[in-house]
LUMLO-503522 format. One record per atom (N, C-alpha, C): z, y, x; residue number from 1; chain; atom name. Coordinates in nm, 2 decimals. Atoms other than C-alpha are relative to their C-alpha. Example, Ala and Ser with C-alpha at 12.3 -4.5 7.8 and 13.67 -1.06 7.14 Angstrom:
REM LUMLO-503522
+--------+--------+--------+-----+--------+-------+
!      z !      y !      x ! num ! cadena ! atomo !
+--------+--------+--------+-----+--------+-------+
!   0.00 !  -0.12 !   0.09 !   1 !      A !     N !
!   0.78 !  -0.45 !   1.23 !   1 !      A !    CA !
!   0.00 !   0.12 !   0.09 !   1 !      A !     C !
!   0.00 !  -0.11 !  -0.09 !   2 !      A !     N !
!   0.71 !  -0.11 !   1.37 !   2 !      A !    CA !
!   0.08 !   0.11 !  -0.08 !   2 !      A !     C !
+--------+--------+--------+-----+--------+-------+
END
This chain:
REM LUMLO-503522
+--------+--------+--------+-----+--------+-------+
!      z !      y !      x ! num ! cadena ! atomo !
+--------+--------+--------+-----+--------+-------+
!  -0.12 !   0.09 !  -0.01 !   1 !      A !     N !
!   5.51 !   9.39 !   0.17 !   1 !      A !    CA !
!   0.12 !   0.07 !  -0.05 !   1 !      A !     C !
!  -0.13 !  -0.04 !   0.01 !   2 !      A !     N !
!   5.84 !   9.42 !   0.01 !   2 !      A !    CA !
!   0.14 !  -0.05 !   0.06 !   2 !      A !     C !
!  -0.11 !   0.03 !  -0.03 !   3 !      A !     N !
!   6.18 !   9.39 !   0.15 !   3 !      A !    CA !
!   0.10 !  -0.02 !  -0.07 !   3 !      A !     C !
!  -0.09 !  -0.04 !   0.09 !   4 !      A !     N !
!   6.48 !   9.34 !  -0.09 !   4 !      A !    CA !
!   0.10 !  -0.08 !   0.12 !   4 !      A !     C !
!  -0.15 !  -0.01 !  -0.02 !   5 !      A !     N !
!   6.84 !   9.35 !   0.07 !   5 !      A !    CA !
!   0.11 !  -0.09 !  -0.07 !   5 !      A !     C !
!  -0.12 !   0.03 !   0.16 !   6 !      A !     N !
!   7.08 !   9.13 !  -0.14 !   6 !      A !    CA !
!   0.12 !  -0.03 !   0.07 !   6 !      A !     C !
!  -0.13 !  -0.10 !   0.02 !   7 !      A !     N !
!   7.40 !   9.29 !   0.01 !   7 !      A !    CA !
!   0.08 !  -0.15 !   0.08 !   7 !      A !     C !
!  -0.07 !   0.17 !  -0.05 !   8 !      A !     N !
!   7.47 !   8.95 !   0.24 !   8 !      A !    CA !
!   0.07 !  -0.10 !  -0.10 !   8 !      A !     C !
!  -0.08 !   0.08 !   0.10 !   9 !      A !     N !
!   7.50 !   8.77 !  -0.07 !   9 !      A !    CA !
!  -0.15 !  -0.13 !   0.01 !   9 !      A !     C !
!   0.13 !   0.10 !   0.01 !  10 !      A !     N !
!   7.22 !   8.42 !   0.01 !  10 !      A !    CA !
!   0.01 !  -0.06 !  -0.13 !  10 !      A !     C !
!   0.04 !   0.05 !   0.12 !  11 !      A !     N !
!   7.28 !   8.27 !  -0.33 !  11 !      A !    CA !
!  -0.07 !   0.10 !  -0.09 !  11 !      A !     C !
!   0.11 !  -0.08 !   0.08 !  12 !      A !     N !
!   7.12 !   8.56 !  -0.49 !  12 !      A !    CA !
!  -0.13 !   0.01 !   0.07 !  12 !      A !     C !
!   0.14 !   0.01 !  -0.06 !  13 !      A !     N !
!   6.85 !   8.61 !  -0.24 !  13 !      A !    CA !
!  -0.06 !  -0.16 !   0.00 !  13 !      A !     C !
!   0.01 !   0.15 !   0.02 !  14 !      A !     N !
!   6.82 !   8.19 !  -0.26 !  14 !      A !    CA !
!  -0.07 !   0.03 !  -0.15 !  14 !      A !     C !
!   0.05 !   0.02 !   0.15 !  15 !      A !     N !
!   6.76 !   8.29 !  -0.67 !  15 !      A !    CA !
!  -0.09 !   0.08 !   0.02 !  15 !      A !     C !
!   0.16 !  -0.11 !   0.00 !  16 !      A !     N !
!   6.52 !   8.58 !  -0.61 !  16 !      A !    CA !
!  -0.08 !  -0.05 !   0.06 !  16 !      A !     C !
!   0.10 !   0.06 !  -0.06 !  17 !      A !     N !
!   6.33 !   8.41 !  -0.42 !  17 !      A !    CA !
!  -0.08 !  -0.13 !  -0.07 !  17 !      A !     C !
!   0.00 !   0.08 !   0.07 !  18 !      A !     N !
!   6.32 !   8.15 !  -0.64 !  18 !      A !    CA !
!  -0.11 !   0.06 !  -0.16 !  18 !      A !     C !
!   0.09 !  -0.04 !   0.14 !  19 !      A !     N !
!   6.21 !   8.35 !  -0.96 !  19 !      A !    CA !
!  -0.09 !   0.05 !   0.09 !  19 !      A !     C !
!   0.11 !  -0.09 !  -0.03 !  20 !      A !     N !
!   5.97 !   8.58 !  -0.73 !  20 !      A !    CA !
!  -0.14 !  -0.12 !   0.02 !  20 !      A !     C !
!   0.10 !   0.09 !  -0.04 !  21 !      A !     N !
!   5.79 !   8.25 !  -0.64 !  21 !      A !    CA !
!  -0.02 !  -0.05 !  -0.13 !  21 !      A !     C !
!   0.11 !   0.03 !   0.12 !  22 !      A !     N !
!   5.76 !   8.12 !  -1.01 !  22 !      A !    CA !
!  -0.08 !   0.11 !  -0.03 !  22 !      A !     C !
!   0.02 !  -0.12 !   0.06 !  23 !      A !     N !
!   5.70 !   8.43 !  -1.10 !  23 !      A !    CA !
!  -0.23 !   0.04 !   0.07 !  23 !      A !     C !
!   0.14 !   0.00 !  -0.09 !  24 !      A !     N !
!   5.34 !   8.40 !  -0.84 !  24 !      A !    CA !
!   0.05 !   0.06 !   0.12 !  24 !      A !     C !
!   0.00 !  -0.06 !  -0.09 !  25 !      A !     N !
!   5.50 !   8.64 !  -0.57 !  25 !      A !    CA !
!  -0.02 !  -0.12 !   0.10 !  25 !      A !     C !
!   0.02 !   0.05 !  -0.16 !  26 !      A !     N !
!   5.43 !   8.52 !  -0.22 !  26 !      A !    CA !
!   0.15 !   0.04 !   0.06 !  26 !      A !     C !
!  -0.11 !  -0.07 !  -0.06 !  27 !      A !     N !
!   5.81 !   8.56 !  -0.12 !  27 !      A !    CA !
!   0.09 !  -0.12 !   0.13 !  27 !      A !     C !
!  -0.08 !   0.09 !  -0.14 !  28 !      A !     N !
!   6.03 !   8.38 !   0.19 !  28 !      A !    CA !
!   0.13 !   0.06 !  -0.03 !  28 !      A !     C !
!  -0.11 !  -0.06 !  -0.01 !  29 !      A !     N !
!   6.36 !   8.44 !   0.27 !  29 !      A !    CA !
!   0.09 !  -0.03 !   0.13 !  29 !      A !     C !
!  -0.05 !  -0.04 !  -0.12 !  30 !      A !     N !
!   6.57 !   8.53 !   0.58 !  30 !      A !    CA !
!   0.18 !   0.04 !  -0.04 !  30 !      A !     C !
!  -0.15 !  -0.03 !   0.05 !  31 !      A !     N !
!   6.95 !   8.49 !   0.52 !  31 !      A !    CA !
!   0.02 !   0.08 !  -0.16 !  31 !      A !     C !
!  -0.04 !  -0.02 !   0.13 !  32 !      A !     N !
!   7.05 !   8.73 !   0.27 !  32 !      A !    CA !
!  -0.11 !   0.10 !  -0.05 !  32 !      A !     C !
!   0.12 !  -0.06 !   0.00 !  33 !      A !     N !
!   6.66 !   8.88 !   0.29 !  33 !      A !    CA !
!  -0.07 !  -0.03 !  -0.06 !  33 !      A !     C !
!   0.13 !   0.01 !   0.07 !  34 !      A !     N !
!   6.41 !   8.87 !   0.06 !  34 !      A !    CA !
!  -0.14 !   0.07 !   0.03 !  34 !      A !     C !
!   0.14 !  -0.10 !   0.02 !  35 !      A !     N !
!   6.04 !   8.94 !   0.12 !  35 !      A !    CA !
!  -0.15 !  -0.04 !  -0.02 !  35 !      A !     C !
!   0.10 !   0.02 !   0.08 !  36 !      A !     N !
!   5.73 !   8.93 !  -0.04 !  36 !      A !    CA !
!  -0.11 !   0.04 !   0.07 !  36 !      A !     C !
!   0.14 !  -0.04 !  -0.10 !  37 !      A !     N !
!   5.36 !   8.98 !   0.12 !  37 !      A !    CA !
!  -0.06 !   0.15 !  -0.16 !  37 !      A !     C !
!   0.05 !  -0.15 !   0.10 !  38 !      A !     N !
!   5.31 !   9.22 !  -0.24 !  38 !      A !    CA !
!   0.06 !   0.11 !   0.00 !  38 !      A !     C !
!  -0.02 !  -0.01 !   0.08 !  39 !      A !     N !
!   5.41 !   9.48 !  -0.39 !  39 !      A !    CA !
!   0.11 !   0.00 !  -0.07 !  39 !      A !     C !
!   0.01 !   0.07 !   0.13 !  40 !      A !     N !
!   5.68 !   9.40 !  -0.62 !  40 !      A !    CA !
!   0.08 !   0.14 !  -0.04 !  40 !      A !     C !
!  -0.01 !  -0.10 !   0.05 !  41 !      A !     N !
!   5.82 !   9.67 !  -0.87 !  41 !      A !    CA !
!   0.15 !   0.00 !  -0.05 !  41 !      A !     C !
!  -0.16 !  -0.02 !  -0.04 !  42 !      A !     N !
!   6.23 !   9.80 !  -0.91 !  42 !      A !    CA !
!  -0.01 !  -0.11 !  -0.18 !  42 !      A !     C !
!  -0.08 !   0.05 !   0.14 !  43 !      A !     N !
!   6.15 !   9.67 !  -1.32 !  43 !      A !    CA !
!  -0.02 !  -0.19 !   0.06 !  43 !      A !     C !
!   0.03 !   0.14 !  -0.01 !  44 !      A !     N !
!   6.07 !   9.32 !  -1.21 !  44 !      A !    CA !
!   0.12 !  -0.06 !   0.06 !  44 !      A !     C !
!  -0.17 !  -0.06 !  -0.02 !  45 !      A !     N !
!   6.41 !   9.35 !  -1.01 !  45 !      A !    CA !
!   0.10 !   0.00 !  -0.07 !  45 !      A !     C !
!  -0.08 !  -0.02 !   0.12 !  46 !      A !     N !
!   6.55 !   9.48 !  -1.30 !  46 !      A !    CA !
!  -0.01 !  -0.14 !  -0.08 !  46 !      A !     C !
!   0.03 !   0.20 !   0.07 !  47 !      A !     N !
!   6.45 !   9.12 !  -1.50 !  47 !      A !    CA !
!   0.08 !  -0.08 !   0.06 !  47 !      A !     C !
!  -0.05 !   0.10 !  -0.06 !  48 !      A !     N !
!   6.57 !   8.93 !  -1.27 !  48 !      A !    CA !
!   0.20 !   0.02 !  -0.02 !  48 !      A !     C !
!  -0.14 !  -0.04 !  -0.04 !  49 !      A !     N !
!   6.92 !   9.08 !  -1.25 !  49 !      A !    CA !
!   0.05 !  -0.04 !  -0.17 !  49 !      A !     C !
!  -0.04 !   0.00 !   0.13 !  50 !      A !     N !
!   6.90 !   9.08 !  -1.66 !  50 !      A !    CA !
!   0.03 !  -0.18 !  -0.04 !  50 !      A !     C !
!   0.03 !   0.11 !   0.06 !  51 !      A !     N !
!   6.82 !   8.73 !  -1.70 !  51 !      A !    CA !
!   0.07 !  -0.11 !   0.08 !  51 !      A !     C !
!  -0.10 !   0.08 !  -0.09 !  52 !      A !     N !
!   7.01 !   8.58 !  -1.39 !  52 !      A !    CA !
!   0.20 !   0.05 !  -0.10 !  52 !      A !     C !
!  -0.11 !  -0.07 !   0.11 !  53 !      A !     N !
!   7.32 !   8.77 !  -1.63 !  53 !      A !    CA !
!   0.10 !   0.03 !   0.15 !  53 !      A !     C !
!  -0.10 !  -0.04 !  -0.12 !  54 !      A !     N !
!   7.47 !   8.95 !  -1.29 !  54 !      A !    CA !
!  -0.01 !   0.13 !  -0.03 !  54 !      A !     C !
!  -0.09 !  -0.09 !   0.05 !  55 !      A !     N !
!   7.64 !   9.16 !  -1.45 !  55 !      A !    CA !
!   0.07 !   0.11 !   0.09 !  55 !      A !     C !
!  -0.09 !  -0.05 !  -0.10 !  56 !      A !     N !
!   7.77 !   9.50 !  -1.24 !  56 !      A !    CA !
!  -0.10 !   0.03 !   0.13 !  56 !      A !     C !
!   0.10 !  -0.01 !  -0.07 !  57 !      A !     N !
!   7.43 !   9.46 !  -1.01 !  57 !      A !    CA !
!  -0.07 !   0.09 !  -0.04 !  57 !      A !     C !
!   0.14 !  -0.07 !   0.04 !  58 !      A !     N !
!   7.18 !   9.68 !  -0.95 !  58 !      A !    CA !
!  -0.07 !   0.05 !   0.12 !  58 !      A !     C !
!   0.09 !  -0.03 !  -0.09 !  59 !      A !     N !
!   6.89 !   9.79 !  -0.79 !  59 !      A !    CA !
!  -0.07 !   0.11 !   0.02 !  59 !      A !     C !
!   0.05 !  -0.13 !  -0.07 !  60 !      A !     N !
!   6.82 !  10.07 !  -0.57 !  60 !      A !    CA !
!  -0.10 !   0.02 !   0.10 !  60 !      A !     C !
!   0.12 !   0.02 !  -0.09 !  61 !      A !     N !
!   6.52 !  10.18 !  -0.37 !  61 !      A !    CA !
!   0.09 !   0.10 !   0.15 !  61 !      A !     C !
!  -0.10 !  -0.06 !  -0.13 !  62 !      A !     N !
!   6.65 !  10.28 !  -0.02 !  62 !      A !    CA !
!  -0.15 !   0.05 !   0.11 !  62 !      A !     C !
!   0.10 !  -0.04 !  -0.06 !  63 !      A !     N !
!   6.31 !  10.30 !   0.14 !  63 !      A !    CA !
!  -0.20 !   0.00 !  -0.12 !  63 !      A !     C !
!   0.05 !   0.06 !   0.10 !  64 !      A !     N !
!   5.96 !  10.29 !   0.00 !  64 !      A !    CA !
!  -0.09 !  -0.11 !  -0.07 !  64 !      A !     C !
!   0.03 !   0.13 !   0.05 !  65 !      A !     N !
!   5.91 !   9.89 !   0.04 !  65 !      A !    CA !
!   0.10 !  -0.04 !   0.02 !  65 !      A !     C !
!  -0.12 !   0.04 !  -0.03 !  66 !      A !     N !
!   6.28 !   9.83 !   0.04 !  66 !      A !    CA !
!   0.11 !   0.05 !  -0.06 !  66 !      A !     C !
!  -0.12 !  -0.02 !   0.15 !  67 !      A !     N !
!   6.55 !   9.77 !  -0.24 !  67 !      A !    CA !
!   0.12 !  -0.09 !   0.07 !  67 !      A !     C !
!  -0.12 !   0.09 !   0.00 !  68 !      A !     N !
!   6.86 !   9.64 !  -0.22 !  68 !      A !    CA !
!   0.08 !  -0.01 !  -0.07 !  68 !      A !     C !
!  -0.06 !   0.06 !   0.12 !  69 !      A !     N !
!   7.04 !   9.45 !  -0.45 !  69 !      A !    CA !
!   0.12 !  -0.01 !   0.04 !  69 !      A !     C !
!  -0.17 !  -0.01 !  -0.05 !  70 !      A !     N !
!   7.42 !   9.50 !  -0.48 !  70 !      A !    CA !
!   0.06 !   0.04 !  -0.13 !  70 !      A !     C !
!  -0.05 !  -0.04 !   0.05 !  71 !      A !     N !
!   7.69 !   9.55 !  -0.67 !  71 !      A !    CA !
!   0.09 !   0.12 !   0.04 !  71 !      A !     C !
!  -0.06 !  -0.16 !  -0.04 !  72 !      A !     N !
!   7.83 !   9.90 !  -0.73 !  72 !      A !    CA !
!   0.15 !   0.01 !  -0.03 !  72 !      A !     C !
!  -0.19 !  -0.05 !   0.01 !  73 !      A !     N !
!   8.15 !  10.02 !  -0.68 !  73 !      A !    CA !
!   0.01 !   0.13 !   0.01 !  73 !      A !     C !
!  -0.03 !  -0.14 !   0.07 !  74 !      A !     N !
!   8.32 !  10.35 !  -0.71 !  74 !      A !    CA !
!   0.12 !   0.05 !   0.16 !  74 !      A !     C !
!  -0.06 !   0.00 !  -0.13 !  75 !      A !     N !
!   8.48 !  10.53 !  -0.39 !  75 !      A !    CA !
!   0.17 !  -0.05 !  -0.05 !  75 !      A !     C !
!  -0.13 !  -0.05 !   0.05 !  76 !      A !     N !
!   8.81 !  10.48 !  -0.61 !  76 !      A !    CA !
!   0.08 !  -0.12 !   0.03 !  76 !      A !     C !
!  -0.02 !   0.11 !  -0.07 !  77 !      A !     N !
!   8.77 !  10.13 !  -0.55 !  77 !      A !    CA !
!   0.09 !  -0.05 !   0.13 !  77 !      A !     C !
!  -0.10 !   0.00 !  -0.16 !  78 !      A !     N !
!   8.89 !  10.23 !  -0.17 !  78 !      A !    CA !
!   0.08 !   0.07 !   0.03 !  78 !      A !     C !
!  -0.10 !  -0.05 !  -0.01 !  79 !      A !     N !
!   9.16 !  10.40 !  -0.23 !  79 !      A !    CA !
!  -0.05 !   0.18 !   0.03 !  79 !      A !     C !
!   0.03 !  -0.08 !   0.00 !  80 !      A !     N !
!   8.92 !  10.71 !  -0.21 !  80 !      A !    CA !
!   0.01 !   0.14 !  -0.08 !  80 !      A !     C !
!   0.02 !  -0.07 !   0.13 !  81 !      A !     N !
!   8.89 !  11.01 !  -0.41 !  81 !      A !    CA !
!  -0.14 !   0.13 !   0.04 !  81 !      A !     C !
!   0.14 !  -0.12 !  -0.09 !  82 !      A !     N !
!   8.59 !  11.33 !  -0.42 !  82 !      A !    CA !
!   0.07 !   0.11 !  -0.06 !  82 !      A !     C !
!  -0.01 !  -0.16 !   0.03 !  83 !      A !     N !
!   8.65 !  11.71 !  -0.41 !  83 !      A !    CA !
!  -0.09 !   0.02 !  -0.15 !  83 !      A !     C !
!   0.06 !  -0.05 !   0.12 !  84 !      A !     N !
!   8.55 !  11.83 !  -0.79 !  84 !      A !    CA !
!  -0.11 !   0.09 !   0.04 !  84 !      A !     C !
!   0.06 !  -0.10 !  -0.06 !  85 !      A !     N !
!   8.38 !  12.14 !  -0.60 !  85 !      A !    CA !
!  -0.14 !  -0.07 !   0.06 !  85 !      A !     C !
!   0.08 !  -0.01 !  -0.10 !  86 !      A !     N !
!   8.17 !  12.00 !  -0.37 !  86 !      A !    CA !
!  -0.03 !  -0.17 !   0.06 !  86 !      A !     C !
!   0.04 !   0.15 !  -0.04 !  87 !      A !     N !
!   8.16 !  11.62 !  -0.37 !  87 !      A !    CA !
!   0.09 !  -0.08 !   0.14 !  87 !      A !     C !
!  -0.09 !   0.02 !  -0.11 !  88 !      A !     N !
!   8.36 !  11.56 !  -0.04 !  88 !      A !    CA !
!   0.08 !  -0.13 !  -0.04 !  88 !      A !     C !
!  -0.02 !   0.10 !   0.01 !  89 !      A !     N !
!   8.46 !  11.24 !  -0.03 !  89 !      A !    CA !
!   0.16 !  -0.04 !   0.14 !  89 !      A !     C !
!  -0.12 !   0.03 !  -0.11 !  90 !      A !     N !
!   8.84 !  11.15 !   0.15 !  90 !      A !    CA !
!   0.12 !  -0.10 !  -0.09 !  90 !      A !     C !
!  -0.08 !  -0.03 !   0.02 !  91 !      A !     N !
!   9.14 !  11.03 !   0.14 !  91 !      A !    CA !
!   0.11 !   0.07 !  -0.11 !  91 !      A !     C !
!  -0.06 !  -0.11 !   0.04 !  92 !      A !     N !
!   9.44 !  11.21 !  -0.08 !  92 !      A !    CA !
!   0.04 !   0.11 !   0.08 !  92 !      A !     C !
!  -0.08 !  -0.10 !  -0.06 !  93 !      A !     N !
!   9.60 !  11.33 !   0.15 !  93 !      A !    CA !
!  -0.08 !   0.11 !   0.09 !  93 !      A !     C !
!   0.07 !  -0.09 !  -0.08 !  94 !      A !     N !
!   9.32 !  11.49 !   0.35 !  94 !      A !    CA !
!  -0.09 !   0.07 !  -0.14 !  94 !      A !     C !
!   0.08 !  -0.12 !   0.12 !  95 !      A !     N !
!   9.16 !  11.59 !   0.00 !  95 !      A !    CA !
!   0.09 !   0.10 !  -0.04 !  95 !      A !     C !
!  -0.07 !  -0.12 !   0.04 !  96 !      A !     N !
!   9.45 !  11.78 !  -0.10 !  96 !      A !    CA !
!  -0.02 !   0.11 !   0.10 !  96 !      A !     C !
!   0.06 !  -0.14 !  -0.11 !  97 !      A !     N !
!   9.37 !  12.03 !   0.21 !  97 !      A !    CA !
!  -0.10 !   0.03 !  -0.01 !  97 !      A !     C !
!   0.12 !  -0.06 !   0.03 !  98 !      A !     N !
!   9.04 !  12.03 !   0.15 !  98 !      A !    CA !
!  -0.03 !   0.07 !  -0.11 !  98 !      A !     C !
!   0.01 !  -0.07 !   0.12 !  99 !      A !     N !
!   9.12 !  12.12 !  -0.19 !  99 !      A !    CA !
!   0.00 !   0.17 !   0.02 !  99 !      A !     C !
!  -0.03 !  -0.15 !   0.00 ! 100 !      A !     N !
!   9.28 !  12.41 !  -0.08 ! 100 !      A !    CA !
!  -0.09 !   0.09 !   0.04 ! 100 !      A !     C !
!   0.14 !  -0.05 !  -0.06 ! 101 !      A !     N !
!   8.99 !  12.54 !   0.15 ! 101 !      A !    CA !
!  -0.08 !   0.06 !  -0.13 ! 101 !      A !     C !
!   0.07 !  -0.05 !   0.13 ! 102 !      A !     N !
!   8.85 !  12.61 !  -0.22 ! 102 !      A !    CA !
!   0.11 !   0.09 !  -0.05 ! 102 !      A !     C !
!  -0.16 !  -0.06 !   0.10 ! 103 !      A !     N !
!   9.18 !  12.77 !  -0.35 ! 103 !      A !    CA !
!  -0.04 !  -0.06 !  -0.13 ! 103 !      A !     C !
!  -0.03 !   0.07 !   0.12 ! 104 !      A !     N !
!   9.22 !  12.51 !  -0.59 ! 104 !      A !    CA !
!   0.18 !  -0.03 !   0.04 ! 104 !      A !     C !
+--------+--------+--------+-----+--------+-------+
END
């Protein structure tokens, strides 16, 4: 059985469920949950995402019968920024301290 995630978005999980069932899958759907009694594989996922034209989407394996479909964003998005060093993810103003912790 696979689970796919679609990011509390039910018109996409409404569509995947939709192609997974022409498609032959055995799939249901549970709010913004997708799941299948197979099987199904990240490129079949990937198709869907190409041919639905959702653009900015994509699909990541989080477990290993469990994807979830979302669009990606960038921490920069939230007003975030990362340490060059060491990935650290904050704030400016608390990254600039952390900066320094490096003597940058």
């Amino acid at each position: 059985m696979t689970t796919i995630h679609c990011a509390y978005d039910e018109e996409i999980a409404n569509n995947l469920m939709d192609y997974l069932n022409k498609k032959g899958e055995d799939s249901t759907r549970e709010k913004d949950r997708v799941f299948t009694k197979n099987k199904v594989r990240k490129t079949t996922l990937d198709k869907f995402l190409d041919e639905s034209e959702l653009d900015g989407y994509s699909v990541m394996l989080s477990e290993p019968d469990t994807f979830i479909v979302a669009k990606k964003t960038s921490v920069e998005d939230f007003g975030l920024a990362q340490c060059e060093i060491c990935g650290y993810v904050a704030f400016d103003e608390e990254l600039f301290a952390h900066r320094r912790a490096h003597g940058i």
